[in-house]
N, CA and C atoms as a LAMMPS dump frame, in Angstrom:
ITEM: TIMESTEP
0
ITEM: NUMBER OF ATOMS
651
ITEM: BOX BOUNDS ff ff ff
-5.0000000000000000e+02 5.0000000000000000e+02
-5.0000000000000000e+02 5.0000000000000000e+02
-5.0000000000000000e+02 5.0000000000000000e+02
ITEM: ATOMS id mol type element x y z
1 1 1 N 0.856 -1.196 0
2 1 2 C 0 0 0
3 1 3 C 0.893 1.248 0
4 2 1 N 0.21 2.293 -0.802
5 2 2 C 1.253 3.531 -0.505
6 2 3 C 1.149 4.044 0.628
7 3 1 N 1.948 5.058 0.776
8 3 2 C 2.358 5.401 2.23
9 3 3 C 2.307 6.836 1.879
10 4 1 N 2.983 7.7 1.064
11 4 2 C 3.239 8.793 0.866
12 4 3 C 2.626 9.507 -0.828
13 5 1 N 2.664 10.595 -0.414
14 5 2 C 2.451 11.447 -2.272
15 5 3 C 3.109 10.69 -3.304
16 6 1 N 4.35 10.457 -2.965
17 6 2 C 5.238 10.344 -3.654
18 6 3 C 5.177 9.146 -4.551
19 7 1 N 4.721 7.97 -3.95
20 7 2 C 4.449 6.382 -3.958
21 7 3 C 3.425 6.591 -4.719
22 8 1 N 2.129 7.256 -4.647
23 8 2 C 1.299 7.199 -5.138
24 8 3 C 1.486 7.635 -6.579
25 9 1 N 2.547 8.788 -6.908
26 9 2 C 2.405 8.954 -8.242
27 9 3 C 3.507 8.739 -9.07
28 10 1 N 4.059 7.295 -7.828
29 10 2 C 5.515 6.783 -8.479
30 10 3 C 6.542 7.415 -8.753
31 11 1 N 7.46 7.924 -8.032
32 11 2 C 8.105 8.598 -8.199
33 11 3 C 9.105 9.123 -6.917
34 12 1 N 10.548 9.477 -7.059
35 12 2 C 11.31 9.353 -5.577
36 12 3 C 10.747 11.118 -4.819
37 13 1 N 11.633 10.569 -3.73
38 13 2 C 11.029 12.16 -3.188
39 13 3 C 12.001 13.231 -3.758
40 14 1 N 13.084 12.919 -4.51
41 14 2 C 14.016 14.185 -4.784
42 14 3 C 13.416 14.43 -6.538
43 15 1 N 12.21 14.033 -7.097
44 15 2 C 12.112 14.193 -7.798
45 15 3 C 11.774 15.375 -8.628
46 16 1 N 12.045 15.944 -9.797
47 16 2 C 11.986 17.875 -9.77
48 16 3 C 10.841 17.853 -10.489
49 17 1 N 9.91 19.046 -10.171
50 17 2 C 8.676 19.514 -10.246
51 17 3 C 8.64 18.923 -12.292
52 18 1 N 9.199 18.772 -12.737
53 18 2 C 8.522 18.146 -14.668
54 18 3 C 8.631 17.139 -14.324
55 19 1 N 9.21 15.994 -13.169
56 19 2 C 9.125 14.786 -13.06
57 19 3 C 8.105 14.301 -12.361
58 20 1 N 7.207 15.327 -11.916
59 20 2 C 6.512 15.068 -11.245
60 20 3 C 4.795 15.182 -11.784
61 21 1 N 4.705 16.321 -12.838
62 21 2 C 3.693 17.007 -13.527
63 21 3 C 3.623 15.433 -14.338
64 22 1 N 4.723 15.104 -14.896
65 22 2 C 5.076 14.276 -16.264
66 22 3 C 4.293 12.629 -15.333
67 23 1 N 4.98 11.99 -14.357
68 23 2 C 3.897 11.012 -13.588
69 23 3 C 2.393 11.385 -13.231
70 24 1 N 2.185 12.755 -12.685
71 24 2 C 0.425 12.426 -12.452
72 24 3 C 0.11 12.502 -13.619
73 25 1 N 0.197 12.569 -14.725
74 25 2 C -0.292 13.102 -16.157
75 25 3 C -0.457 11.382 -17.177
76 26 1 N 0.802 10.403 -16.425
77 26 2 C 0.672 9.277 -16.785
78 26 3 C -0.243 8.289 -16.179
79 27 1 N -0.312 8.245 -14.456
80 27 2 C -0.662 7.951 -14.136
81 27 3 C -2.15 8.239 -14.015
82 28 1 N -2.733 9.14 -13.822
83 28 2 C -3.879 9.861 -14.295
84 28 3 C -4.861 9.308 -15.499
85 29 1 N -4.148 8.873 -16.574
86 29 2 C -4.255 8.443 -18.026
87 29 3 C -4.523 6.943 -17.21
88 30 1 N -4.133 6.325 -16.725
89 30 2 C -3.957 4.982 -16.456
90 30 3 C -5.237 4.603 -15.437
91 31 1 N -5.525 5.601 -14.459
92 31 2 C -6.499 5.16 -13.434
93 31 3 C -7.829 6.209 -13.29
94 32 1 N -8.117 6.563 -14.5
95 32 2 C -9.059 6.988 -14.38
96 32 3 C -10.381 6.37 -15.116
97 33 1 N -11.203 6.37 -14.399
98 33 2 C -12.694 5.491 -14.062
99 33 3 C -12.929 5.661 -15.479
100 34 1 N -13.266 6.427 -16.521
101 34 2 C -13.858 6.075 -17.813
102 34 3 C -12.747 5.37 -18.532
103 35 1 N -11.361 5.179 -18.25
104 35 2 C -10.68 4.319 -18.799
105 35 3 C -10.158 3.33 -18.314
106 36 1 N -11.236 2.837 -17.193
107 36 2 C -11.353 1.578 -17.22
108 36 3 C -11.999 0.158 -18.206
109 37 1 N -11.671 -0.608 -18.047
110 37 2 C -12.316 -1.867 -19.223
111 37 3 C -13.501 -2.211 -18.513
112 38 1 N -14.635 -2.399 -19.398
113 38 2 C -15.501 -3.475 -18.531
114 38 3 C -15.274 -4.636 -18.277
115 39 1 N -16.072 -5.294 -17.233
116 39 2 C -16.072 -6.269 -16.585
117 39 3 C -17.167 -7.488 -17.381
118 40 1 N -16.781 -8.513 -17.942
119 40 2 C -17.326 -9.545 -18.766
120 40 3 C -18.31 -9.988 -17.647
121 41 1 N -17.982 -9.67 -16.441
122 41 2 C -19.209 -10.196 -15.654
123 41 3 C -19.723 -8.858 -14.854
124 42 1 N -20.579 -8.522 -15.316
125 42 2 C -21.197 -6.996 -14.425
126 42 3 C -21.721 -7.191 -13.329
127 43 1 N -22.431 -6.486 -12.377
128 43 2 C -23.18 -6.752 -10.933
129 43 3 C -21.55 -6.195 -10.26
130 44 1 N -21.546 -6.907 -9.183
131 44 2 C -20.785 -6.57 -7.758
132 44 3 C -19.261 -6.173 -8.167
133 45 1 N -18.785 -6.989 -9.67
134 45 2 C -17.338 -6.806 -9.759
135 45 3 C -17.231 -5.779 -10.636
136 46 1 N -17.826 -5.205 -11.029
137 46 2 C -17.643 -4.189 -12.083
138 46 3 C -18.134 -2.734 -10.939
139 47 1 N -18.858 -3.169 -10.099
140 47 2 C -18.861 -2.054 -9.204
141 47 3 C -17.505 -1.635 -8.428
142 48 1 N -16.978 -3.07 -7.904
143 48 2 C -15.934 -2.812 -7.075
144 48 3 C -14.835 -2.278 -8.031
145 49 1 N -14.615 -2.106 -9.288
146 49 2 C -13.644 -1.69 -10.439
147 49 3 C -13.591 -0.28 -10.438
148 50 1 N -15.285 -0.207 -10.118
149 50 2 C -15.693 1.758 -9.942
150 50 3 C -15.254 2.487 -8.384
151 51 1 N -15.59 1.569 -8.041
152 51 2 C -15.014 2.329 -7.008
153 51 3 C -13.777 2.542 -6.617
154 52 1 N -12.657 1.492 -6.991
155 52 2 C -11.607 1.321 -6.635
156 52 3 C -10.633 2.604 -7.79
157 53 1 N -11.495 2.386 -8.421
158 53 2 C -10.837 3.591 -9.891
159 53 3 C -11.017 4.723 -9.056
160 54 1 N -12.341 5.571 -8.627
161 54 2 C -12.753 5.953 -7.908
162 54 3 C -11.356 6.905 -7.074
163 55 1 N -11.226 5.602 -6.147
164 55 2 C -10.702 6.015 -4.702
165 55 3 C -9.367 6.543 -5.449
166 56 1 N -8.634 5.249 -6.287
167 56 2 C -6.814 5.466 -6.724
168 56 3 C -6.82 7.168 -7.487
169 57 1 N -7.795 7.483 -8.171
170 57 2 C -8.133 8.868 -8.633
171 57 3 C -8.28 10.126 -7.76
172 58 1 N -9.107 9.671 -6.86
173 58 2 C -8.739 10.929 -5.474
174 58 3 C -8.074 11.128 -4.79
175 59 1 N -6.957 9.809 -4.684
176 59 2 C -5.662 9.821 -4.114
177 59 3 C -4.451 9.988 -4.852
178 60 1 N -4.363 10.369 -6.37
179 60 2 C -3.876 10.671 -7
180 60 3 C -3.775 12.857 -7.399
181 61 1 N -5.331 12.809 -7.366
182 61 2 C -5.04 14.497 -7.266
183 61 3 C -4.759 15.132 -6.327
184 62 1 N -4.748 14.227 -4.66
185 62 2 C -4.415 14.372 -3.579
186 62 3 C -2.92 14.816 -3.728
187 63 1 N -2.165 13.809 -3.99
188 63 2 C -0.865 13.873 -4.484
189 63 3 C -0.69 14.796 -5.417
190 64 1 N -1.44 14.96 -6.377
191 64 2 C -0.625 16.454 -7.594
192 64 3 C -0.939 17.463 -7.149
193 65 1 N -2.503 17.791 -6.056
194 65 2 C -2.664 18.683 -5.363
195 65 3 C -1.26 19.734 -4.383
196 66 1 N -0.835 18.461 -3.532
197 66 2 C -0.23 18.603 -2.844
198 66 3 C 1.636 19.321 -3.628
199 67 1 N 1.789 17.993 -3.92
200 67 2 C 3.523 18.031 -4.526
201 67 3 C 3.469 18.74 -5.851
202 68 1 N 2.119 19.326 -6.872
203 68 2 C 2.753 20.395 -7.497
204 68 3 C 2.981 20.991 -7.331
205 69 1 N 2.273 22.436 -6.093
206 69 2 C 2.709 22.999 -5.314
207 69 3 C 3.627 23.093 -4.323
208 70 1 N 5.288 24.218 -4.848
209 70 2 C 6.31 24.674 -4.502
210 70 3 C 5.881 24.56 -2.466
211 71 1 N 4.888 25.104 -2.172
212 71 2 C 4.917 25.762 -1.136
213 71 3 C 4.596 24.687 -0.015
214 72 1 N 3.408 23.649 -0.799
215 72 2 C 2.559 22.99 -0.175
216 72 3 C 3.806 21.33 0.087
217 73 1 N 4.55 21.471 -0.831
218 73 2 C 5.48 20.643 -1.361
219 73 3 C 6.065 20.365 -0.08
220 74 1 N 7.126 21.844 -0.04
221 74 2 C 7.735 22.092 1.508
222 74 3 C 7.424 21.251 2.989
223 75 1 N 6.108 21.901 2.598
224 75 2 C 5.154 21.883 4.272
225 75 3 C 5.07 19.983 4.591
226 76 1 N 4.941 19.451 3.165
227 76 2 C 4.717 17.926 3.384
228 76 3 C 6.287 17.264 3.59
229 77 1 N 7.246 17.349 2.935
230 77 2 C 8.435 16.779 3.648
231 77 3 C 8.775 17.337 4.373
232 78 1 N 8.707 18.173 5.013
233 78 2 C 9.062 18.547 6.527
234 78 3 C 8.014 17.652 7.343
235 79 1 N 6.84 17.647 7.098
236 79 2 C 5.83 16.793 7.574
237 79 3 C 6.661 15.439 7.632
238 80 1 N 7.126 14.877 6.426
239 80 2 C 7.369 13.331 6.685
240 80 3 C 8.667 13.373 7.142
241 81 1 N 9.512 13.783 7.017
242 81 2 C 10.877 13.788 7.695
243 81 3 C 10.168 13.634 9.741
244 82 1 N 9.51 14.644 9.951
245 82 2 C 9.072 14.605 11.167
246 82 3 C 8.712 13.31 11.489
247 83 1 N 7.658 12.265 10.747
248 83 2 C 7.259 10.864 11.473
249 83 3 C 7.772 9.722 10.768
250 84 1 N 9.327 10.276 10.357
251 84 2 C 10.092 9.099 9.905
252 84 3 C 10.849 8.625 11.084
253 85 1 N 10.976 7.714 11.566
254 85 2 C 11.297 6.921 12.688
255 85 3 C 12.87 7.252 12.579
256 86 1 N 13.239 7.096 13.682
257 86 2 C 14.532 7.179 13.712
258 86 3 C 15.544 6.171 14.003
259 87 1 N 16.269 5.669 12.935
260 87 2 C 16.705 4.22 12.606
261 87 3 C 18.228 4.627 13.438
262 88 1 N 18.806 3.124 14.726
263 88 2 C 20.282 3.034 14.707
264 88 3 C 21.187 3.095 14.093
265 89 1 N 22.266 3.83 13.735
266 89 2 C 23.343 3.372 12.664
267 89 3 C 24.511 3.233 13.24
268 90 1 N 25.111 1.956 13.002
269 90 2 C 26.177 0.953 13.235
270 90 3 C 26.835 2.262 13.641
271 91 1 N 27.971 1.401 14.843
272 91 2 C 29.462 2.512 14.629
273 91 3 C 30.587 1.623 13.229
274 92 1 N 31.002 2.394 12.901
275 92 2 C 31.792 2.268 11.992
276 92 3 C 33.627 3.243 12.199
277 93 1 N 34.752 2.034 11.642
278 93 2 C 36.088 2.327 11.695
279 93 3 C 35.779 3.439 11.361
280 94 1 N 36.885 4.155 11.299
281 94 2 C 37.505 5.385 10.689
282 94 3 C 37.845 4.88 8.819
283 95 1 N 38.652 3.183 8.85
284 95 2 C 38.856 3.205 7.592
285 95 3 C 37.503 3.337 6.726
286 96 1 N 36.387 2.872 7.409
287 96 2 C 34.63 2.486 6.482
288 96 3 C 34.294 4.411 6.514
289 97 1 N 34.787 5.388 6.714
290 97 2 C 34.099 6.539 6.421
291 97 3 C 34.221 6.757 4.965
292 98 1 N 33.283 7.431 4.724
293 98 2 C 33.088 7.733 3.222
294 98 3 C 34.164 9.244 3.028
295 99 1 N 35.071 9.606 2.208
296 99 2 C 36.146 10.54 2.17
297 99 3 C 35.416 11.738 1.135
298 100 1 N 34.257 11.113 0.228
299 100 2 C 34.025 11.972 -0.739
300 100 3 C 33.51 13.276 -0.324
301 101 1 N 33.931 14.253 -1.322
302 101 2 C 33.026 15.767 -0.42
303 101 3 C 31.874 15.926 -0.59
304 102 1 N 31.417 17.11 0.472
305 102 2 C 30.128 16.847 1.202
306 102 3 C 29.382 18.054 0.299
307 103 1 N 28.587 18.184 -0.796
308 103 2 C 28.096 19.609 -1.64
309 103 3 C 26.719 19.768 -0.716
310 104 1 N 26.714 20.909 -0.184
311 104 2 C 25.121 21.866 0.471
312 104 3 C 24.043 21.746 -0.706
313 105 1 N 23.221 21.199 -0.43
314 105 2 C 22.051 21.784 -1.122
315 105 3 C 22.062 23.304 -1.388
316 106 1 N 21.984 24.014 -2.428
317 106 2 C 21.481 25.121 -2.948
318 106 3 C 20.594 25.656 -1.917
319 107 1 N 20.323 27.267 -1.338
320 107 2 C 19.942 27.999 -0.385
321 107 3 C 18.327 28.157 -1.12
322 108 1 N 17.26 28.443 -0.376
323 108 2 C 16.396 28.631 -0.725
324 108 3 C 16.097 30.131 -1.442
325 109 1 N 15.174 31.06 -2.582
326 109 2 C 15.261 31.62 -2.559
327 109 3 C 15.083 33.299 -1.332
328 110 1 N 14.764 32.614 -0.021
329 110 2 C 13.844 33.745 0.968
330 110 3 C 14.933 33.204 1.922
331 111 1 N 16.063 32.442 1.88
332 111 2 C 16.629 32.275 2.976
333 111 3 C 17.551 33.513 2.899
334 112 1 N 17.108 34.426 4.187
335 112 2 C 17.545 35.976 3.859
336 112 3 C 19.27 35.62 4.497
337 113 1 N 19.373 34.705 5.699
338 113 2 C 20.7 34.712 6.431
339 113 3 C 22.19 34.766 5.31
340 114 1 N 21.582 33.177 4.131
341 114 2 C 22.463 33.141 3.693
342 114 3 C 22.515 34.231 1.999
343 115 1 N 21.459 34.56 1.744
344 115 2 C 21.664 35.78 0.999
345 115 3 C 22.758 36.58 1.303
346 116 1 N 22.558 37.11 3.401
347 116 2 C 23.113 37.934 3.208
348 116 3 C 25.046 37.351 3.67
349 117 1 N 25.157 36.446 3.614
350 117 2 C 26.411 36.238 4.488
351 117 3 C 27.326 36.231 2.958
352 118 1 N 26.071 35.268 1.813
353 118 2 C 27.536 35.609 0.61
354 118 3 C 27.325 37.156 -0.232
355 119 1 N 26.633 38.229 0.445
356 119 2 C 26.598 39.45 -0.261
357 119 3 C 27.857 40.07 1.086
358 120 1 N 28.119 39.763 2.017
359 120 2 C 28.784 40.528 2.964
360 120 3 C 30.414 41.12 2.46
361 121 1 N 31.124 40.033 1.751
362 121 2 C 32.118 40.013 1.036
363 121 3 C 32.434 41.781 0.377
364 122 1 N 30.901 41.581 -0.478
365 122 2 C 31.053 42.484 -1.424
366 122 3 C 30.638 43.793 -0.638
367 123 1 N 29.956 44.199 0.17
368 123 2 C 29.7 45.141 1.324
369 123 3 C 30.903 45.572 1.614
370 124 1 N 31.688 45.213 2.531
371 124 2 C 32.513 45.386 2.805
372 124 3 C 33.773 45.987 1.928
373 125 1 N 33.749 45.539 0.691
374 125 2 C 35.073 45.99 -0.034
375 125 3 C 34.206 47.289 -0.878
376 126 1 N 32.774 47.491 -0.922
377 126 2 C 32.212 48.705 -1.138
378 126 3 C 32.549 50.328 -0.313
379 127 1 N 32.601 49.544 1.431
380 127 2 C 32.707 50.309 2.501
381 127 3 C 34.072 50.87 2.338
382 128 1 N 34.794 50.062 1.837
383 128 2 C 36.408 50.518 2.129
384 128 3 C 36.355 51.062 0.743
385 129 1 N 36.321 51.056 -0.315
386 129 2 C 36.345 51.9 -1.683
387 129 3 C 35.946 53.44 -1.599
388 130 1 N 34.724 53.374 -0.411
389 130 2 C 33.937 54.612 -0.327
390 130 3 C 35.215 55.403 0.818
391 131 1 N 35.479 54.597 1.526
392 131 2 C 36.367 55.234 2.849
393 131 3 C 37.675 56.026 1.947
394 132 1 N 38.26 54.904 0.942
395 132 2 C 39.507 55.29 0.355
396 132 3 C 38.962 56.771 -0.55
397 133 1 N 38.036 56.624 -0.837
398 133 2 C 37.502 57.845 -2.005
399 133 3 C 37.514 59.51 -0.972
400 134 1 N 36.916 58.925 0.138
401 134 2 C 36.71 60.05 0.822
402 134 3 C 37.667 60.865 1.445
403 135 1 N 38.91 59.998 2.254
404 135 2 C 39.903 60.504 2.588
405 135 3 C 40.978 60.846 1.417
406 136 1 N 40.799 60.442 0.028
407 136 2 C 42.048 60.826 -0.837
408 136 3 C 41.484 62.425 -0.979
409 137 1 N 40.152 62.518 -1.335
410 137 2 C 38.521 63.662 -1.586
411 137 3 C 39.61 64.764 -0.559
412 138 1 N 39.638 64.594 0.652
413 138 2 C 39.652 65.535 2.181
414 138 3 C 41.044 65.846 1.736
415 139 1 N 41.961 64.63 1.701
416 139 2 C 43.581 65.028 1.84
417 139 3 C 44.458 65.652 0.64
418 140 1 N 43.501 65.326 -0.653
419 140 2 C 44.134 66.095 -1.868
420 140 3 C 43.669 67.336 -2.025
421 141 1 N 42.365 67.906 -0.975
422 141 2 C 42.448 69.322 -1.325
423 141 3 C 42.792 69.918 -0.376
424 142 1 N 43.399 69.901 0.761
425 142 2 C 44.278 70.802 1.825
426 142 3 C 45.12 72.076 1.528
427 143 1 N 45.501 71.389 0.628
428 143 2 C 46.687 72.681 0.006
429 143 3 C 46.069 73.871 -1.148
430 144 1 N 44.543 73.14 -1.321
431 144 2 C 44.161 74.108 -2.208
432 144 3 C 42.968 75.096 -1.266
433 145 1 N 42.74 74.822 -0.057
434 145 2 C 41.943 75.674 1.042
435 145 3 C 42.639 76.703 1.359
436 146 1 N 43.922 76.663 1.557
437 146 2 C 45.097 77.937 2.099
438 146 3 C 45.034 78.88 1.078
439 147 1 N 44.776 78.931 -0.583
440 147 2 C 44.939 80.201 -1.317
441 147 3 C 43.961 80.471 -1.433
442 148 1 N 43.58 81.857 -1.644
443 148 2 C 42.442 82.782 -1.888
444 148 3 C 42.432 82.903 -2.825
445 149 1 N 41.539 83.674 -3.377
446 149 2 C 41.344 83.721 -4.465
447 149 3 C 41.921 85.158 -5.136
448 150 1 N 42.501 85.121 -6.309
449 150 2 C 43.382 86.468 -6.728
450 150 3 C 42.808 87.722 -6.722
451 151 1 N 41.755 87.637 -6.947
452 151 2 C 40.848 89.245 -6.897
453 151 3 C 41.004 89.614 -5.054
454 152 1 N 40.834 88.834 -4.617
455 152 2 C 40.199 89.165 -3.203
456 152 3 C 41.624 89.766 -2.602
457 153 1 N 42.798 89.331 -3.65
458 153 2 C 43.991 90.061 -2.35
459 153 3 C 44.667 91.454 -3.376
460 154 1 N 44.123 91.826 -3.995
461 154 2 C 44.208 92.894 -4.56
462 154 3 C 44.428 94.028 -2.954
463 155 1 N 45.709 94.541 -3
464 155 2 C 45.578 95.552 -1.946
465 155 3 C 45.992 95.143 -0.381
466 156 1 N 46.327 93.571 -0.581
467 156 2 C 46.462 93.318 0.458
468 156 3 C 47.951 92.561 0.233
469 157 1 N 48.626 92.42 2.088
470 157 2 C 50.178 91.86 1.737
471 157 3 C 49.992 90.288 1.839
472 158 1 N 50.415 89.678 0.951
473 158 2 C 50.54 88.069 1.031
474 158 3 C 52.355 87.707 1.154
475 159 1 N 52.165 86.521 1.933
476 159 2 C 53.714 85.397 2.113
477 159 3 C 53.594 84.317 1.287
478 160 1 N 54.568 83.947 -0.171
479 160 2 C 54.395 83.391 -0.673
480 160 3 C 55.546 82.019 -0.014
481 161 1 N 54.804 81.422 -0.237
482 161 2 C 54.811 79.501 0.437
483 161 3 C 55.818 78.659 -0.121
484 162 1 N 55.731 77.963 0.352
485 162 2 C 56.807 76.58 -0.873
486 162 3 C 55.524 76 -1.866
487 163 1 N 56.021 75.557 -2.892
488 163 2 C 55.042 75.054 -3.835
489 163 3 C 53.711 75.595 -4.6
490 164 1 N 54.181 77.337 -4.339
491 164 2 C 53.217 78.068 -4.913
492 164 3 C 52.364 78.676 -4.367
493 165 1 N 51.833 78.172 -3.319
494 165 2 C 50.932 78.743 -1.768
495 165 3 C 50.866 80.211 -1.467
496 166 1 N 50.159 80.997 -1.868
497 166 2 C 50.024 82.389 -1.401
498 166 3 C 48.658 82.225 -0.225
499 167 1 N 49.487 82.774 0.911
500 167 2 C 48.802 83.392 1.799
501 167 3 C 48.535 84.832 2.037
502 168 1 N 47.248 85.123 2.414
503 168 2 C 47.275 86.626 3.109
504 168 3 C 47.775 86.949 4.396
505 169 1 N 48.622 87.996 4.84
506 169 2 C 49.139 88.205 5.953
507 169 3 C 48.754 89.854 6.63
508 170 1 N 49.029 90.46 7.361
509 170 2 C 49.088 91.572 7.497
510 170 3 C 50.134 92.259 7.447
511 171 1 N 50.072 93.664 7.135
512 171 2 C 51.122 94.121 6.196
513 171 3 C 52.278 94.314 6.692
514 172 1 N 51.742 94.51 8.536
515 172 2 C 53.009 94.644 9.501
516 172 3 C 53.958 93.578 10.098
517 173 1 N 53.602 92.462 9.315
518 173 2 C 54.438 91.022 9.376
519 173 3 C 55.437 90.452 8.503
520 174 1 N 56.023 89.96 8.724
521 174 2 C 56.761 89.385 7.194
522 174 3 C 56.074 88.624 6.076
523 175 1 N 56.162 89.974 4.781
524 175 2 C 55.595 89.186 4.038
525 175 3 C 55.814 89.53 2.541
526 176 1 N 55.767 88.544 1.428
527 176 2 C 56.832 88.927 0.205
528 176 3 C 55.628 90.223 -0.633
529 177 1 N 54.922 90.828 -0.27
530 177 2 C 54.876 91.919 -1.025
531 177 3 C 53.495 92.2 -0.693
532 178 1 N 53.247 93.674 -1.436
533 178 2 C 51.216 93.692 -1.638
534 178 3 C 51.079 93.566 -2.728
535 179 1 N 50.165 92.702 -2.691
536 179 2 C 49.24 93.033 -4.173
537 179 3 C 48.77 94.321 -4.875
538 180 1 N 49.309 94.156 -6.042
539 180 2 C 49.069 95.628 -6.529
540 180 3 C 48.295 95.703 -7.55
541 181 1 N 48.371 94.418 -8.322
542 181 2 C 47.418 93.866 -9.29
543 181 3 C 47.004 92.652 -9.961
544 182 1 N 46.453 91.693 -10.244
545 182 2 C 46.123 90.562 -10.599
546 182 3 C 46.116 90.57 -12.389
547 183 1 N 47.473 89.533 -13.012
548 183 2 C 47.425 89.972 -14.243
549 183 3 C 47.164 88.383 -15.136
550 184 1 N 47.268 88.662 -16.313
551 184 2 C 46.815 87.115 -16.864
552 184 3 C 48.116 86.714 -17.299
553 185 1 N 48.971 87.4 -17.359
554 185 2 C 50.573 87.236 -17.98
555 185 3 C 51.431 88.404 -16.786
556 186 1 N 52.234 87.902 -16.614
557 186 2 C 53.707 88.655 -15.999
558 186 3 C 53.966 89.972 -16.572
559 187 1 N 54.181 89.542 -18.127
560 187 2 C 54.728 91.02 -18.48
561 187 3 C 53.47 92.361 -18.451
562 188 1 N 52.222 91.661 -18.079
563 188 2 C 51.532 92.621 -18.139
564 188 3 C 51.656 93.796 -16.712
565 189 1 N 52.239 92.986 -15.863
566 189 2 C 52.434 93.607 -14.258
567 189 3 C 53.345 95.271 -14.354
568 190 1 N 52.717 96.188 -13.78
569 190 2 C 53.756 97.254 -13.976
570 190 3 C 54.685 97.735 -13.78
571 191 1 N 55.934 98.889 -13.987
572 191 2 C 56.6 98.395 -13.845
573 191 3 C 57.208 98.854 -12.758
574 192 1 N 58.234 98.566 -12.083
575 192 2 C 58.373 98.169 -10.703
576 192 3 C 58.462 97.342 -9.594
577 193 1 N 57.329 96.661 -10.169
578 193 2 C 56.382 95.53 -9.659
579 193 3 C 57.311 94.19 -9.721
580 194 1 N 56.607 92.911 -8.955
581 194 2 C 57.45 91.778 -9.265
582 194 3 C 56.043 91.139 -8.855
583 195 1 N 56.488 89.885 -9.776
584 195 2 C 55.021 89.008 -10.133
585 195 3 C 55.291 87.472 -9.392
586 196 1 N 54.383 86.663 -9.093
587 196 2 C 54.066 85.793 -8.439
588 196 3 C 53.178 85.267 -9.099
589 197 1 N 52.96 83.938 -9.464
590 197 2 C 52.091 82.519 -9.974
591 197 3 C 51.351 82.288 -9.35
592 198 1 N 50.184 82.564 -9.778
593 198 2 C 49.212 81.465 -8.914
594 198 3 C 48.81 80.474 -10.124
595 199 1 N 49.552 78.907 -9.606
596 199 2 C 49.008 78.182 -10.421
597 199 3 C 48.026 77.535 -10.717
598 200 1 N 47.54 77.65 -9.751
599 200 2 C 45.644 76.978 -9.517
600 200 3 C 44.665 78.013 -10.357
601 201 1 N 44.806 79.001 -9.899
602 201 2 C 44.338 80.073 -11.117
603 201 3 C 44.664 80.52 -11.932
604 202 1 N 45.855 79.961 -12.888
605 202 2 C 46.335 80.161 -13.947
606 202 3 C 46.781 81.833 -13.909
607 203 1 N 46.617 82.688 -13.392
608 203 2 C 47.214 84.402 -13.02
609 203 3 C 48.38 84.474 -12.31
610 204 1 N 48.792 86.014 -12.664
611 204 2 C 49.799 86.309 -11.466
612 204 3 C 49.293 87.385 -11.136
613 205 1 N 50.216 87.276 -9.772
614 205 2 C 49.977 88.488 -9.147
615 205 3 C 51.01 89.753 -9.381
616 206 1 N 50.941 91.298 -8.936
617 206 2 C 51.669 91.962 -9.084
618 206 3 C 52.144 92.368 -7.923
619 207 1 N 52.911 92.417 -7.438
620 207 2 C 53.426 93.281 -6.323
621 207 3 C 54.497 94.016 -6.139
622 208 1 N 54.317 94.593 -5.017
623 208 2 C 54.999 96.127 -4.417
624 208 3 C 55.145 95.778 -3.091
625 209 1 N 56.089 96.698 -2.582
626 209 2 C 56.767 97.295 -1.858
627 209 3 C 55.65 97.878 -0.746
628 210 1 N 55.564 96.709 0.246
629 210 2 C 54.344 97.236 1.223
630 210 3 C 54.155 98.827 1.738
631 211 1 N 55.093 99.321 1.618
632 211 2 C 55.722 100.483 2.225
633 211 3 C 55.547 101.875 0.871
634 212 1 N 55.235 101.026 -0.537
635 212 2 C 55.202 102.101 -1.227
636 212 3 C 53.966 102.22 -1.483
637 213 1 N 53.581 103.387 -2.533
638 213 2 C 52.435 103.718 -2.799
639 213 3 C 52.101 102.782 -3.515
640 214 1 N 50.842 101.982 -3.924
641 214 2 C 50.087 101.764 -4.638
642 214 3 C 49.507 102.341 -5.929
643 215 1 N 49.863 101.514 -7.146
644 215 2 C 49.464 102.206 -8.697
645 215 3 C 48.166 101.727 -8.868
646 216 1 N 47.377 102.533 -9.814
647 216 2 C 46.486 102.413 -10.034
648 216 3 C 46.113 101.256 -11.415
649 217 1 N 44.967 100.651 -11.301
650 217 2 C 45.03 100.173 -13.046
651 217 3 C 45.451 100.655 -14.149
């Protein structure tokens, strides 16, 4: 007698959902009541033929009911795993172990744990890409926060830096000159004057002699 879905529509339990459509579809064909034969002797045995067609037929869509459905599928081998008895197994040497490797079943699609444990990898080397971006972002513009901008020191005394760096200072400090004018070329600076690069802004500056007068444009 069958015991399980599975038995009933012939077929193992690891069997994949077209192996399974493909048996009730045969079996189905095979035990269903109008394709049964008659009975050369009618009365009681041709009844019991109907009914028995009958029953193997409702216990058959029972089964495609059940195991076509992904979900319903689940719920029943967990079901039978639960009232499968639990059989002794021998101890066995060390030489009788089986050496071959052991492959995981494939993760379900909603099993969120292991979704997330093989996305963590890639998280992580995201986190540090973003970290490296941000601190190169902060530390490559330091040196460009210290200069002002060339219009703004028109008139005022700046200390020019190592590596091009103009700072503003006050005039009563040490400092390589005032601004006297902001030019797009050197030779345009007047004359007197001595010029300074700003290379970030592609200009120079003009300067003087903190102490002297100031020329006009």
């Amino acid at each position: 007698m069958a015991t399980s879905h599975y038995e009933i529509l012939g077929v193992a339990a690891t069997a994949s959902a077209h192996e399974i459509r493909a048996a009730f579809r045969r079996r189905a064909h095979e035990v269903h009541p109008d394709r049964q034969p008659e009975s050369q002797t009618p009365g009681s045995d041709q009844e019991a033929r109907s009914r028995h067609a009958d029953i193997a037929m409702r216990e058959l869509n029972e089964a495609w009911r059940v195991l076509g459905d992904p979900g319903r599928r689940r719920a029943y081998d967990q079901a039978l795993l639960a009232r499968a008895p639990v059989r002794s197994v021998p101890r066995r040497s060390m030489d009788d172990l089986d050496d071959r490797p052991y492959f995981h079943a494939p993760a379900e699609p909603g099993d969120i744990g292991v979704v997330l444990a093989r996305g963590l990898p890639w998280v992580a080397a995201i986190v540090v890409l973003v970290g490296i971006f941000v601190f190169t972002a902060f530390a490559g513009g330091s040196d460009d926060n210290d200069e002002v901008s060339g219009s703004d020191l028109v008139g005022s005394c700046v200390r020019l830096e190592r590596g091009g760096v103009v700072t503003k200072v006050p005039c009563d400090e040490p400092n390589s000159g005032r601004v006297d004018l902001v030019a797009v070329r050197s030779s345009l600076c007047p004359e007197g004057s001595s010029s300074a690069r700003l290379p970030s802004q592609g200009s120079w500056l003009c300067l003087r002699d903190p102490q002297g007068p100031a020329s006009g444009p």
